[in-house]
C-alpha positions as CSV (number, residue, x, y, z in Angstrom):
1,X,-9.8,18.4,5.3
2,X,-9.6,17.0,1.9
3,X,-7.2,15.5,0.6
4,X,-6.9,15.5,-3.1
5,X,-5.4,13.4,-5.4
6,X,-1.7,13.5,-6.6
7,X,-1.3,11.0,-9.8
8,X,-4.5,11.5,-11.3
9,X,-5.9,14.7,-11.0
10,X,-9.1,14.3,-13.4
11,X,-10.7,12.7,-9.9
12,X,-10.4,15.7,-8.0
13,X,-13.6,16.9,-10.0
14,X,-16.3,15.9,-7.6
15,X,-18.5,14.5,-10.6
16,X,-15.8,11.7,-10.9
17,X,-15.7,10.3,-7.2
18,X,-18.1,7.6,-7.6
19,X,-16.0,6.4,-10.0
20,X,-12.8,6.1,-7.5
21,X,-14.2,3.3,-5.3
22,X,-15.8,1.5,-8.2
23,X,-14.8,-2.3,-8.3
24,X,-15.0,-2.5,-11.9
25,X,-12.0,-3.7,-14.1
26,X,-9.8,-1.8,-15.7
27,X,-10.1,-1.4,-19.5
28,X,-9.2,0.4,-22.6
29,X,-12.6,2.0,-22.9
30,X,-12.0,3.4,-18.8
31,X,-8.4,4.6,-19.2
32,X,-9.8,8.0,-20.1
33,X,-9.2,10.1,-16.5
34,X,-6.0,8.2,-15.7
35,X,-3.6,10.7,-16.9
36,X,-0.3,11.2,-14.9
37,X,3.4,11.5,-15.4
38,X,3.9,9.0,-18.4
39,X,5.3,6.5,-16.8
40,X,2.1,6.0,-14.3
41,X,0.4,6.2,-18.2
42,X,2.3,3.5,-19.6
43,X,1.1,1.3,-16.9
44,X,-2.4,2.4,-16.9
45,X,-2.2,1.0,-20.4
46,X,-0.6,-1.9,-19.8
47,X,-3.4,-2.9,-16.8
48,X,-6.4,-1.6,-19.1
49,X,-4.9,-4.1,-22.0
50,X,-4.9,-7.1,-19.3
51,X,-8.1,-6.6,-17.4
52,X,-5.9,-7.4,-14.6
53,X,-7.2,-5.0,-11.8
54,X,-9.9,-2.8,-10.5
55,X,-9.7,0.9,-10.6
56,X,-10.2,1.6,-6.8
57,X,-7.2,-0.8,-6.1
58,X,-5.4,1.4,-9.2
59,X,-6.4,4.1,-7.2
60,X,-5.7,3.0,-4.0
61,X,-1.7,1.8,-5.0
62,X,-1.0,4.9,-7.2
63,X,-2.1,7.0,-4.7
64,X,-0.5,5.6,-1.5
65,X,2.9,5.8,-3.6
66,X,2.5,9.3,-4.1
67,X,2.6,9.7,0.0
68,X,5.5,6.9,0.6
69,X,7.8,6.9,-2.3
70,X,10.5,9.5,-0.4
71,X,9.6,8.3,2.9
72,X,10.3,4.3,2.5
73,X,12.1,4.2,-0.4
74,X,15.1,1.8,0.0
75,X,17.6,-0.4,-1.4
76,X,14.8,-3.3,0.1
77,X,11.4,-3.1,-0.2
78,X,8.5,-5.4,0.6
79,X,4.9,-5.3,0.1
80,X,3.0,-7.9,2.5
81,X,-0.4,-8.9,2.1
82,X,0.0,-7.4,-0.9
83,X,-2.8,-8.9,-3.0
84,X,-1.5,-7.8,-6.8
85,X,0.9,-5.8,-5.0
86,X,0.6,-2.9,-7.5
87,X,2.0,-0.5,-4.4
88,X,5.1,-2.7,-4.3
89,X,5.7,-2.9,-7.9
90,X,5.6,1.1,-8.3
91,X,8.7,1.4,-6.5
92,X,10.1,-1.5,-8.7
93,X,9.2,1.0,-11.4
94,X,9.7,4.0,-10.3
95,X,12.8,4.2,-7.9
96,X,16.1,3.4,-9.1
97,X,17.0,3.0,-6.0
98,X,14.7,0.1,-4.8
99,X,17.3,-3.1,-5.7
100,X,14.3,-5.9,-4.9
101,X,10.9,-5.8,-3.7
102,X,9.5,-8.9,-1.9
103,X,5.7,-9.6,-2.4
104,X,4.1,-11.2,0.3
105,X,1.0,-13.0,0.2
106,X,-0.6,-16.5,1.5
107,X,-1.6,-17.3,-1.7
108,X,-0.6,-15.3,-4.5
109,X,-3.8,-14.2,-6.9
110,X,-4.9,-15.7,-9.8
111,X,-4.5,-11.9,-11.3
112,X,-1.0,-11.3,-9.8
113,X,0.9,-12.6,-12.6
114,X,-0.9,-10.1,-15.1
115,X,-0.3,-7.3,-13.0
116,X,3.5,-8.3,-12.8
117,X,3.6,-8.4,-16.4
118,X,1.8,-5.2,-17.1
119,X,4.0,-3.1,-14.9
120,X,7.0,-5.4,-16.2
121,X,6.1,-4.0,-19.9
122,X,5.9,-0.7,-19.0
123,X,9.2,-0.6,-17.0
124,X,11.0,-3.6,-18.2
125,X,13.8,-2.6,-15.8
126,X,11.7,-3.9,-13.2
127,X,11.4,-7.6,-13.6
128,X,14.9,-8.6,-12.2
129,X,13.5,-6.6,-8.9
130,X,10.6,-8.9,-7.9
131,X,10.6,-11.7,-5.8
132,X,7.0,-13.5,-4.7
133,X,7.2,-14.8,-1.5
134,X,3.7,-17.2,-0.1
135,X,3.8,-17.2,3.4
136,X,1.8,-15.8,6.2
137,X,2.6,-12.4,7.7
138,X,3.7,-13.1,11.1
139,X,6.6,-15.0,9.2
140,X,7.2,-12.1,6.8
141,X,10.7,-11.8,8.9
142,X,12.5,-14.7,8.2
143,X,12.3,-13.5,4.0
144,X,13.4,-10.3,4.6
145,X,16.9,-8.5,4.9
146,X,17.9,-6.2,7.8
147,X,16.5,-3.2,6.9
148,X,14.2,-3.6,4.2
149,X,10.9,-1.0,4.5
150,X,7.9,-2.6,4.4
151,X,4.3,-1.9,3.2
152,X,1.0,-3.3,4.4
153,X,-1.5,-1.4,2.5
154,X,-5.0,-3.0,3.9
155,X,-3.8,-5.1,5.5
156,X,-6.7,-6.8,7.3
157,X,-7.3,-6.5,11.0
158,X,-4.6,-7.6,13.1
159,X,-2.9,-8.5,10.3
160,X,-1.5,-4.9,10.0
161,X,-0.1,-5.5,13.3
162,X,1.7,-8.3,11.7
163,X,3.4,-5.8,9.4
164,X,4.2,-3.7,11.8
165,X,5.9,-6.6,13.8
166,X,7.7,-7.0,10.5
167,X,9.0,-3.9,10.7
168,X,10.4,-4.1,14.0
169,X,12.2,-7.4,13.5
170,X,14.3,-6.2,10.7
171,X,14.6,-2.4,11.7
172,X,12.9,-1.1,8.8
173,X,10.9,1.7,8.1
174,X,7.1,1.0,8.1
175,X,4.2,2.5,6.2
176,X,0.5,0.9,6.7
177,X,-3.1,1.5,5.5
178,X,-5.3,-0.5,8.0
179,X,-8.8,-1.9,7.5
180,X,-11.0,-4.3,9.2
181,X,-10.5,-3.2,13.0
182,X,-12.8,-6.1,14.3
183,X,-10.9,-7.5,17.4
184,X,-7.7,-5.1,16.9
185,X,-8.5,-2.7,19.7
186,X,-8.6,-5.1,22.6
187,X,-5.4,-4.0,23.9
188,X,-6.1,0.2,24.1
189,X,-8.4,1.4,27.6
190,X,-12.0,0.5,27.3
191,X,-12.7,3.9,28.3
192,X,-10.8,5.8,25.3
193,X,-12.7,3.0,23.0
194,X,-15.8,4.2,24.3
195,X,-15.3,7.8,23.4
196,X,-12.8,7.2,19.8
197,X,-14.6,4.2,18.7
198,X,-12.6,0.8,17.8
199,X,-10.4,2.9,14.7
200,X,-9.1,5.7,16.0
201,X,-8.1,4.1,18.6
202,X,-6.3,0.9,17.7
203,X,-4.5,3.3,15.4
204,X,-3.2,5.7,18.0
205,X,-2.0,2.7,20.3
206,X,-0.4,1.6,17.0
207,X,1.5,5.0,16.9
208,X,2.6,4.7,20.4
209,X,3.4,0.9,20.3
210,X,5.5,2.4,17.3
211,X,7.2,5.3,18.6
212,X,7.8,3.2,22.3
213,X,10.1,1.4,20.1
214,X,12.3,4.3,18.7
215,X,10.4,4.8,15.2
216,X,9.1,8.5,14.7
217,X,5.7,8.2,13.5
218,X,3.5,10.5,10.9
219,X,0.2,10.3,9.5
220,X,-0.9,10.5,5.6
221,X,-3.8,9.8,4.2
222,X,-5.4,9.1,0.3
223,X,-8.5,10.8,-0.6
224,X,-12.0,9.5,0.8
225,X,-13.1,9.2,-2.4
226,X,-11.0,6.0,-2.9
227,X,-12.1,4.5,0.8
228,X,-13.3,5.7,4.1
229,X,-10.6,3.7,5.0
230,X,-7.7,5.9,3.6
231,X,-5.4,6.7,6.6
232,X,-1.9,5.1,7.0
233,X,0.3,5.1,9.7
234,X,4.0,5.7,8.3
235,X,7.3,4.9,11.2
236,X,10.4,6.2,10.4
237,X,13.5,5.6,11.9
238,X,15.6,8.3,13.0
């Protein structure tokens, strides 16, 4: 099935879809297709003026918000391995509800800071909501308040696992986008590797490691165009 796209509809034509996995910055002269609500607009502009990001991470964020902003949103947020953590910073922007929103990196990326201010000038209501954190995921825990929901969009390999981890320390609701499934599927049968491949299967014992510990699990997914690796995992709490 295909799933289209929500924020910026211009890429549903199929004449644009090389365009939605291209790594090439953001400017004013490529803003053209990116019209949405005008909010998701203002901060289009504000990325374009900065050079601060790529169009298939745009793509990526706006589009993974689209599918999570009812499900997670929350008084805490946090976005871990978050890169620019554009995805975090949308429901800085865009949910009144959303008090703070922890971004969680190693290192935090050159580009981060002109990301932060883009969305920042678009929404100045954000800025007071942000809080960079530079630790390693399997310590995201220790930053984070009971409760917060937590993102961990491409998050690689096991490191997704790390989010999810997250998520269970501080009984949060959970959404993730995984990527890089070297070495994550270890831990599923051999014999339902053979037959899934390494993916779909670490995925599925994902969703059962999740739901064996009381969170009700869904899957979403962005369109292909943006990545073959466009399905995330979302665990709910009842």
């Amino acid at each position: 099935m295909t799933v289209p796209f929500r924020i910026f509809r211009s890429f549903n034509d199929p004449s644009m879809h090389w365009a939605a996995r291209s790594r090439f910055r953001l400017d004013r002269e490529s803003v053209g297709p990116f019209h949405g609500d005008p909010l998701a607009d203002r901060i289009v502009d504000a990325l374009a003026a900065r050079h601060a990001i790529n169009v298939k991470e745009l793509l990526e964020s706006f589009e993974a918000f689209a599918r999570l902003r009812r499900r997670l949103r929350a008084r805490e947020m946090a976005d871990l391995c978050c890169g620019h953590g554009l995805t975090g910073l949308l429901f800085a922007a865009a949910e009144r509800r959303v008090e703070r929103v922890v971004l969680m990196d190693r290192v935090k990326p050159p580009a981060a800071s002109r990301v932060v201010e883009a969305v920042c000038e678009a929404a100045p209501w954000a800025r007071d909501k942000i809080h960079w954190v530079e630790d390693d995921a399997e310590r995201a825990a220790r930053h984070l308040a009971e409760g917060t929901s937590i993102l961990g969009i491409h998050a690689c390999g096991i490191r997704t696992d790390r989010v999810l981890e997250a998520a269970v320390a501080v009984r949060g609701n959970v959404a993730v986008m995984p990527c890089c499934y070297a070495q994550t599927a270890k831990r599923a049968p051999k014999a339902i590797r053979h037959v899934l491949g390494a993916e779909l299967t670490t995925d599925v014992h994902r969703t059962y490691w999740l739901e064996e510990r009381g969170w009700r699990v869904e899957w979403s997914a962005i369109p292909e165009a943006i990545t073959p690796m466009n399905r995330i995992i979302i665990g709910l709490l009842p």
